[in-house]
C-alpha positions in Angstrom: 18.4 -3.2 19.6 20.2 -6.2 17.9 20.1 -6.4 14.2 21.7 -9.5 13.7 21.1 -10.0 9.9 23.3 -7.4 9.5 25.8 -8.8 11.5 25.9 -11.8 10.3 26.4 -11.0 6.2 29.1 -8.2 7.9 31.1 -11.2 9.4 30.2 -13.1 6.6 31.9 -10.5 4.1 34.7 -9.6 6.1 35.8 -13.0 7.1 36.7 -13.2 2.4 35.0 -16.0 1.8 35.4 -18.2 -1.2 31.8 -17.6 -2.6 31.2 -21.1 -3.7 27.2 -20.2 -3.8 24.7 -17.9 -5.7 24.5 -15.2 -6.7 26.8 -15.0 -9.3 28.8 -11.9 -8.9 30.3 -13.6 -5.4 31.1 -10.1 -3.7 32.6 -8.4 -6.6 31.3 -4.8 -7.2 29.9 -3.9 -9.9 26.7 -1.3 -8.3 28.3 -1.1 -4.6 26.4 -3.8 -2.2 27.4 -7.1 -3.7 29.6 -8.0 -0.7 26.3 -7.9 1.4 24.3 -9.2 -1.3 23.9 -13.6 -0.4 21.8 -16.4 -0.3 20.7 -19.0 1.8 23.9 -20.3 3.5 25.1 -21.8 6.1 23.9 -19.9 9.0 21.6 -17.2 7.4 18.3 -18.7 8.0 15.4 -19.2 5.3 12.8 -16.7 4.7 9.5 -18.5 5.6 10.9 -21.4 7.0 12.9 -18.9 9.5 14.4 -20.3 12.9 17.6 -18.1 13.6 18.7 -14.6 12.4 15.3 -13.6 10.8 13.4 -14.8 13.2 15.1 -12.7 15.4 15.0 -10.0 13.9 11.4 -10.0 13.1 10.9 -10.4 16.8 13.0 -7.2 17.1 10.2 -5.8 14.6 7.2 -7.5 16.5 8.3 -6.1 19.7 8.4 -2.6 18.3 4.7 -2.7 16.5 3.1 -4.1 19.4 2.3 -7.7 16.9 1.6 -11.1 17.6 4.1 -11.5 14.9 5.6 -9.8 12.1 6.7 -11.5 9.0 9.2 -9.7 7.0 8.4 -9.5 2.7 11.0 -8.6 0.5 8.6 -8.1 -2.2 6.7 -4.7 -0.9 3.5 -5.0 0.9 1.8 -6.9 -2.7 2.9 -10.3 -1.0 1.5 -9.5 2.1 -1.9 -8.5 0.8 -2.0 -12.0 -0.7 -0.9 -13.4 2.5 -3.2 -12.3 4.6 -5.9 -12.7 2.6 -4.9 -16.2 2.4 -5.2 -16.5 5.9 -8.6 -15.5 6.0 -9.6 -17.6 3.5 -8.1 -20.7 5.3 -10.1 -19.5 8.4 -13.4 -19.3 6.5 -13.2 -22.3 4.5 -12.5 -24.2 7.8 -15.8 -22.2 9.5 -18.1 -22.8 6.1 -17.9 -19.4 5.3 -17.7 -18.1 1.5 -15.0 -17.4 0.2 -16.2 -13.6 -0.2 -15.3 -10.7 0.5 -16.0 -7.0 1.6 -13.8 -4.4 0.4 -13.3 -0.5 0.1 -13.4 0.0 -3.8 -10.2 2.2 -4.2 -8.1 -0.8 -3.3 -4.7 -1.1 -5.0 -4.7 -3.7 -7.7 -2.8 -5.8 -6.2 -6.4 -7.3 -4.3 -8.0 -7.7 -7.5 -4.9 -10.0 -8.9 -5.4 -11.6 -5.3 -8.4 -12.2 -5.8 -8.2 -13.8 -9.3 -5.6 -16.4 -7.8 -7.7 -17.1 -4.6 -11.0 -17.1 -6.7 -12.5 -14.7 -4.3 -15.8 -13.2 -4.7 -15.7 -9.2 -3.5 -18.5 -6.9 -2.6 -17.5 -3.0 -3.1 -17.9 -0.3 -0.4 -18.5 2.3 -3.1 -17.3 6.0 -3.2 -20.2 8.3 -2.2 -21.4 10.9 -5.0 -18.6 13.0 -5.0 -15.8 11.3 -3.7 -12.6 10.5 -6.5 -11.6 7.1 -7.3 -8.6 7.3 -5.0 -10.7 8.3 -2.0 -14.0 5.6 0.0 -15.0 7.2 3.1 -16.5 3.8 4.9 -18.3 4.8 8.0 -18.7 2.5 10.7 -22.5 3.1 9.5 -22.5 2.0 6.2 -20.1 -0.8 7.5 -22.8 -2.6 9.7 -25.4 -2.4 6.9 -23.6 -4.2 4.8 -22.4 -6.9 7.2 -25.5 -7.5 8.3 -26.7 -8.3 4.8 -24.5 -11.0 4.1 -21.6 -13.2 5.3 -17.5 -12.1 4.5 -15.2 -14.1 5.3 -13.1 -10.4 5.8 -13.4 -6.8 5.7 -10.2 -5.0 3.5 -9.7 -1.4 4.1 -7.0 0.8 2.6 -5.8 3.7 5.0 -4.5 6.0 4.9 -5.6 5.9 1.1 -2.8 7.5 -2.0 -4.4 10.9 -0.9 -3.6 11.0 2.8 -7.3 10.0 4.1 -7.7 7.7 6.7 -10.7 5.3 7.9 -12.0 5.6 11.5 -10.0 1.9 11.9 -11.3 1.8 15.7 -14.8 2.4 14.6 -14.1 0.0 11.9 -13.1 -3.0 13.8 -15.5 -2.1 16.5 -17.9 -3.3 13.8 -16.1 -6.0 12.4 -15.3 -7.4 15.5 -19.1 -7.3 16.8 -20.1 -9.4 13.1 -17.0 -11.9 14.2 -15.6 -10.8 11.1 -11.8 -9.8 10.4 -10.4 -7.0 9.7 -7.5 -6.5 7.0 -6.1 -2.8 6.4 -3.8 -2.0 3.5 -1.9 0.3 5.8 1.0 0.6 2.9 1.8 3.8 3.5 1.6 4.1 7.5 4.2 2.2 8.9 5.1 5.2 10.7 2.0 5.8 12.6 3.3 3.3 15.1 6.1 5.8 16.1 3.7 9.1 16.4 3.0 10.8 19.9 -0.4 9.3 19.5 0.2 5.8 18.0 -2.7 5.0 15.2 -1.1 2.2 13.2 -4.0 -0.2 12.2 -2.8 -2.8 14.6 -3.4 -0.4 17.7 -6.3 0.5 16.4 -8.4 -3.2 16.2 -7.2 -4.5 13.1 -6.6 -8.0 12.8 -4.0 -7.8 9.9 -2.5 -5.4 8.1 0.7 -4.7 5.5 2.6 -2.1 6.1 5.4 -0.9 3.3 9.0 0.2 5.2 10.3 1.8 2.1 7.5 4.1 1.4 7.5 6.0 5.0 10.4 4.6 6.5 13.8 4.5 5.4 13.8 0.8 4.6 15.3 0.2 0.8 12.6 -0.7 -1.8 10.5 -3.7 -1.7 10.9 -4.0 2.2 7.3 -4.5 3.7 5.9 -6.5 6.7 2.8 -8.6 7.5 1.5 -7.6 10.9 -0.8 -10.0 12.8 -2.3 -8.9 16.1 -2.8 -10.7 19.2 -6.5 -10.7 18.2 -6.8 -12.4 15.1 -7.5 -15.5 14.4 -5.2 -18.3 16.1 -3.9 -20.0 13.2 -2.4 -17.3 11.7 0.8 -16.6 13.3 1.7 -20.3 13.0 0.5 -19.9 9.9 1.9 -16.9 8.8 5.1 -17.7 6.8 3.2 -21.0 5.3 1.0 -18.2 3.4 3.8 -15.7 2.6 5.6 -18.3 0.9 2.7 -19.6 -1.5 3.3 -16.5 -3.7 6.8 -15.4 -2.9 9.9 -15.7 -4.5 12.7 -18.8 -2.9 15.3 -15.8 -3.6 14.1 -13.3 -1.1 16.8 -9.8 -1.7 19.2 -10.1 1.5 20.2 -6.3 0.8 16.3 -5.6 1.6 16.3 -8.2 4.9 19.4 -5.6 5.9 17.4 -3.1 5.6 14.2 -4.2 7.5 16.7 -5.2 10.7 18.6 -2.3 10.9 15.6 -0.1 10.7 14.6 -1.8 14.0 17.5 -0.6 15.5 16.0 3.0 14.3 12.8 2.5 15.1 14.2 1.8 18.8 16.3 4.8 18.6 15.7 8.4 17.9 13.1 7.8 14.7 10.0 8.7 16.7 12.0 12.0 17.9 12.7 12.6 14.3 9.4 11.8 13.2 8.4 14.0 15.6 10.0 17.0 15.0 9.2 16.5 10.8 5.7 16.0 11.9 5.5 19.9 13.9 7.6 21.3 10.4 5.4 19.8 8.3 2.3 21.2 9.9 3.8 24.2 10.0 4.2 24.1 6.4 0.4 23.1 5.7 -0.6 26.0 8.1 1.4 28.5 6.0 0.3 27.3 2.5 -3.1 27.1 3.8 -2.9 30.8 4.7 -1.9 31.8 1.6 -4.6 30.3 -0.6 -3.7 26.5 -1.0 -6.0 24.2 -0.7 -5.0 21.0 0.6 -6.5 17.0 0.9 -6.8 15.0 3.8 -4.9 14.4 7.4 -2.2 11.8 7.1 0.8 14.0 9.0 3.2 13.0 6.7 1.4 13.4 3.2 0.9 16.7 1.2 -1.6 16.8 -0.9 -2.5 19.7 -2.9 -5.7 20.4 -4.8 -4.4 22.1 -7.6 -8.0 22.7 -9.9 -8.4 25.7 -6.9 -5.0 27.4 -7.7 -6.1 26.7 -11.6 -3.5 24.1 -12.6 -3.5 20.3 -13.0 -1.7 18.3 -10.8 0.5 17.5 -13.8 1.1 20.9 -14.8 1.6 21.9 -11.1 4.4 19.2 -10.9 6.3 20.0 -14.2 6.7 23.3 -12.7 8.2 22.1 -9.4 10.6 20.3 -11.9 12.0 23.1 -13.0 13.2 23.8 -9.6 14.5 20.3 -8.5 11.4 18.7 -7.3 10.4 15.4 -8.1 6.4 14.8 -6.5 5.1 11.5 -5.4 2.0 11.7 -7.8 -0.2 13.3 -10.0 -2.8 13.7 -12.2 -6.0 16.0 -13.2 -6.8 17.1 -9.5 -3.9 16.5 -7.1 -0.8 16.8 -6.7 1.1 14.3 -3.8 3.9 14.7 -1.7 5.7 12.4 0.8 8.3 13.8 3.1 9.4 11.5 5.7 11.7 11.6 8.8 14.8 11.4 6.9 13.6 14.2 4.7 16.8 17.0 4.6 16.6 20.0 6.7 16.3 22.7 3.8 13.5 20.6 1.7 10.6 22.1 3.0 11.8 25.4 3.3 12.7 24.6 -0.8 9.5 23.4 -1.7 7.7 26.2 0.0 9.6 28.8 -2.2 9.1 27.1 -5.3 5.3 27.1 -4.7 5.2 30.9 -3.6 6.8 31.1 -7.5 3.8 29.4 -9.0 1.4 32.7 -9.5 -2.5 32.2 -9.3 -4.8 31.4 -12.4 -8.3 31.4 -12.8 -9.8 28.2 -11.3 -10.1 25.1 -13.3 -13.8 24.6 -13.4 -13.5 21.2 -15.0 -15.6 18.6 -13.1 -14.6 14.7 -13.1 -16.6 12.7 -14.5 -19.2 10.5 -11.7 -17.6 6.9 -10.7 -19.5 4.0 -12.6 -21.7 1.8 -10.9 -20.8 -1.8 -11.0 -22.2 -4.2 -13.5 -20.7 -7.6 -12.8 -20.6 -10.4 -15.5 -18.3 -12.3 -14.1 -15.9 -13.6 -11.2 -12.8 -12.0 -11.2 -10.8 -15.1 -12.0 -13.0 -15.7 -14.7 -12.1 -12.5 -16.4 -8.7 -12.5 -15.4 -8.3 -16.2 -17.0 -10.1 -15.7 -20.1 -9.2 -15.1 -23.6 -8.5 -11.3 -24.1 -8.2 -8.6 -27.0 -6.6 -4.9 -26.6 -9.2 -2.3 -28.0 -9.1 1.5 -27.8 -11.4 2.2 -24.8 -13.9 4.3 -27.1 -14.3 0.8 -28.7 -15.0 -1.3 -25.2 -18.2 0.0 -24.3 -20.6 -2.7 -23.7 -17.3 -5.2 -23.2 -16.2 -6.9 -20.2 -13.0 -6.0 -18.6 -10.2 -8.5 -18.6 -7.6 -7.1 -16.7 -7.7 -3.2 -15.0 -5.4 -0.8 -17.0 -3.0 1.2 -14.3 -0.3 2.8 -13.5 1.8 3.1 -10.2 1.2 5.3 -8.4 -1.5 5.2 -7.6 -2.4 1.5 -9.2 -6.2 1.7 -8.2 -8.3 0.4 -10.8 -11.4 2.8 -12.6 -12.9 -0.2 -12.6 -12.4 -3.9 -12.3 -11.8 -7.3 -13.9 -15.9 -8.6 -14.6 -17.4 -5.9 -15.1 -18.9 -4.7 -17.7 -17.5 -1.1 -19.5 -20.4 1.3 -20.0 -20.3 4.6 -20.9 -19.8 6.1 -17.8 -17.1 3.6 -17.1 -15.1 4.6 -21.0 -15.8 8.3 -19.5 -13.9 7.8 -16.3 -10.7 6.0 -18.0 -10.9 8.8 -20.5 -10.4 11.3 -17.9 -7.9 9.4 -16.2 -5.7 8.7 -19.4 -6.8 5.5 -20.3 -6.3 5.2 -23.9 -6.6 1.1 -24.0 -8.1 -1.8 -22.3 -7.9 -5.6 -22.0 -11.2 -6.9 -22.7 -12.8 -10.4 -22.5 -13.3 -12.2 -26.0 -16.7 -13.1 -27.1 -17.9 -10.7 -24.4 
């Protein structure tokens, strides 16, 4: 496999140029990459407006997801959430459609902030009784009903979610497809599900669009993300794919990242899927042991370990200050889980690490603290309204009966308790209370 972005800023650096261009540190190192850190010059091609090298390269990438086109994002999979959802709303404005749509509630924020600069109106798929904020089992079910009660202009579905569940996508755009309606999957964390004996990335699977983050799975550096199209979806969209990317991203795209995304093609081409592979059957392994002795665990994504830790009478936080101590630094967590993310490139001894830390951690009565129920929507206004309005900070024990201005979040796991419009009840003050919200933005006047 090719990777000629990287060849090009090699040449470019060996040939010691005089750097009579941004940025301004022209090669000198100060961190270590700045000799392969450039611009647009002569010969590197334009991000979005992309005719040589890049294009190429995202070819490379195309080729190897099986996409009508790829489009590279140097800005994480956040600008390629917006982008695709700018396609669709091109597509339905041109078809009469409203500019709403139907999506699984524990979306990353990054939709709702979409949706305030679109001015789209969303419908929720809602968590069942029971289910956490991170988690929205959508069955293909409860999916139908809803489409056939009004019109979308797309369906947006995040899986694998932050826990390592993942939606019945087939199913999923089965149902979509039958409505005529598309089907956009924040796949954020799945870019390696292409590369698994039995391939399930979204795009096999029926979806019409989806993001997919290199640098969370793969070994892509941070910030490298790509906007999938399928041969499916609408027409328009792969010509005009980069048109959309561009309306929210940044004219100084990082070359370091673009590196990154082209020479991970040559991996992905390579031995990856052995790798993969091979961490996938250790990793199970690893579930299968813990499992045996008295972990519980959360959902099926291979390469995500989620533990339950209320069962084995810790917090997620407690459970993780604890691996600390031992050299172990965790994904996420919080009251009730505790998340891990190995990947392909993950060292040979990690696992083996990680397994005799836990074995350390001795048993404790269970945690019989029970979360708080999600809140029920109560919409006041748009989110662009909310978003745009006039806002105060108040402690949250002061915002009930308020609207929302803005969702207070962290990343990880950036999904919001609830969101921009509505209003905060009781139930709503509960559930940010359990979650550690101390604060909120709320709508003046409201």
């Amino acid at each position: 496999m090719e990777t000629p972005i990287c060849d090009f800023v090699r040449e470019y650096a060996e040939s010691d140029p005089v750097r009579m261009h941004m940025p301004g540190h022209k090669g000198k190192t100060l961190t270590g990459p700045e000799a392969f850190d450039l611009t647009e010059i002569g010969g590197a091609d334009v991000l979005y407006r992309s005719e040589g090298i890049i294009r190429r390269s995202e070819e490379n990438a195309a080729s190897l997801f099986g996409t009508a086109r790829t489009v590279y994002s140097a800005e994480g999979s956040s600008l390629c959430i917006r982008g695709m959802l700018y396609l669709a709303l091109l597509s339905a404005k041109q078809k009469g459609i409203p500019a709403r749509l139907l999506a699984g509630r524990n979306a990353h924020h990054t939709l709702m902030t979409a949706a305030a600069l679109l001015d789209l109106d969303v419908d929720w798929l809602l968590p069942a009784p029971g289910e956490d904020l991170l988690s929205c089992a959508v069955s293909a079910e409860i999916l139908d009903r809803a489409l056939e009660q009004k019109q979308y202009m797309a369906v947006y579905l995040t899986s694998p979610d932050y826990l390592g569940r993942r939606v019945d996508l087939r199913e999923a755009a089965e149902v979509c497809h039958r409505h005529g309606v598309p089907l956009l999957v924040d796949n954020a964390h799945g870019a390696y599900l292409k590369f698994l004996p039995e391939d399930s990335h979204p795009i096999t699977l029926g979806a019409d669009a989806c993001c997919d983050s290199a640098h969370k799975t793969l070994s892509c550096l941070t910030g490298a993300a790509y906007l999938h199209l399928s041969a499916n979806a609408p027409e328009d969209w792969v010509e005009k794919a980069e048109q959309a990317m561009s309306l929210f991203a940044s004219t100084s795209p990082s070359w370091l990242i673009l590196q990154s995304l082209d020479r991970m093609n040559r991996e992905l081409a390579g031995d990856y899927p052995v790798r993969l592979r091979r961490m996938t059957e250790k990793l199970k392994a690893l579930k299968k042991t813990l499992c045996e002795e008295g972990w519980m665990l959360a959902g099926d994504e291979p390469m995500k370990l989620t533990l339950c830790t209320a069962d084995r009478g810790y917090t997620g936080e407690e459970l993780h200050d604890m691996l600390r101590d031992h050299g172990i630094e965790c994904e996420f967590a919080d009251r009730e889980y505790l998340v891990m993310m190995p990947s392909a490139d993950t060292p040979e001894g990690d696992l083996e690490r990680l397994l005799s830390a836990l074995r350390g951690i001795p048993r404790r009565k269970h945690v019989k603290e029970t979360p708080p129920e999600l809140p029920v929507p109560e919409k006041v206004l748009s989110i662009r309204e909310a978003m745009f309005s006039p806002r105060e900070t108040l402690p949250v024990s002061l915002a009930v009966g308020r609207v929302l201005a803005d969702a207070c979040v962290s990343c990880p796991p950036a999904v919001p308790v609830i969101i921009a419009g509505e209003r905060i009840t009781e139930q709503a003050a509960e559930c940010m209370k359990y979650y550690n919200i101390t604060e909120c933005d709320v709508v003046v006047n409201s």
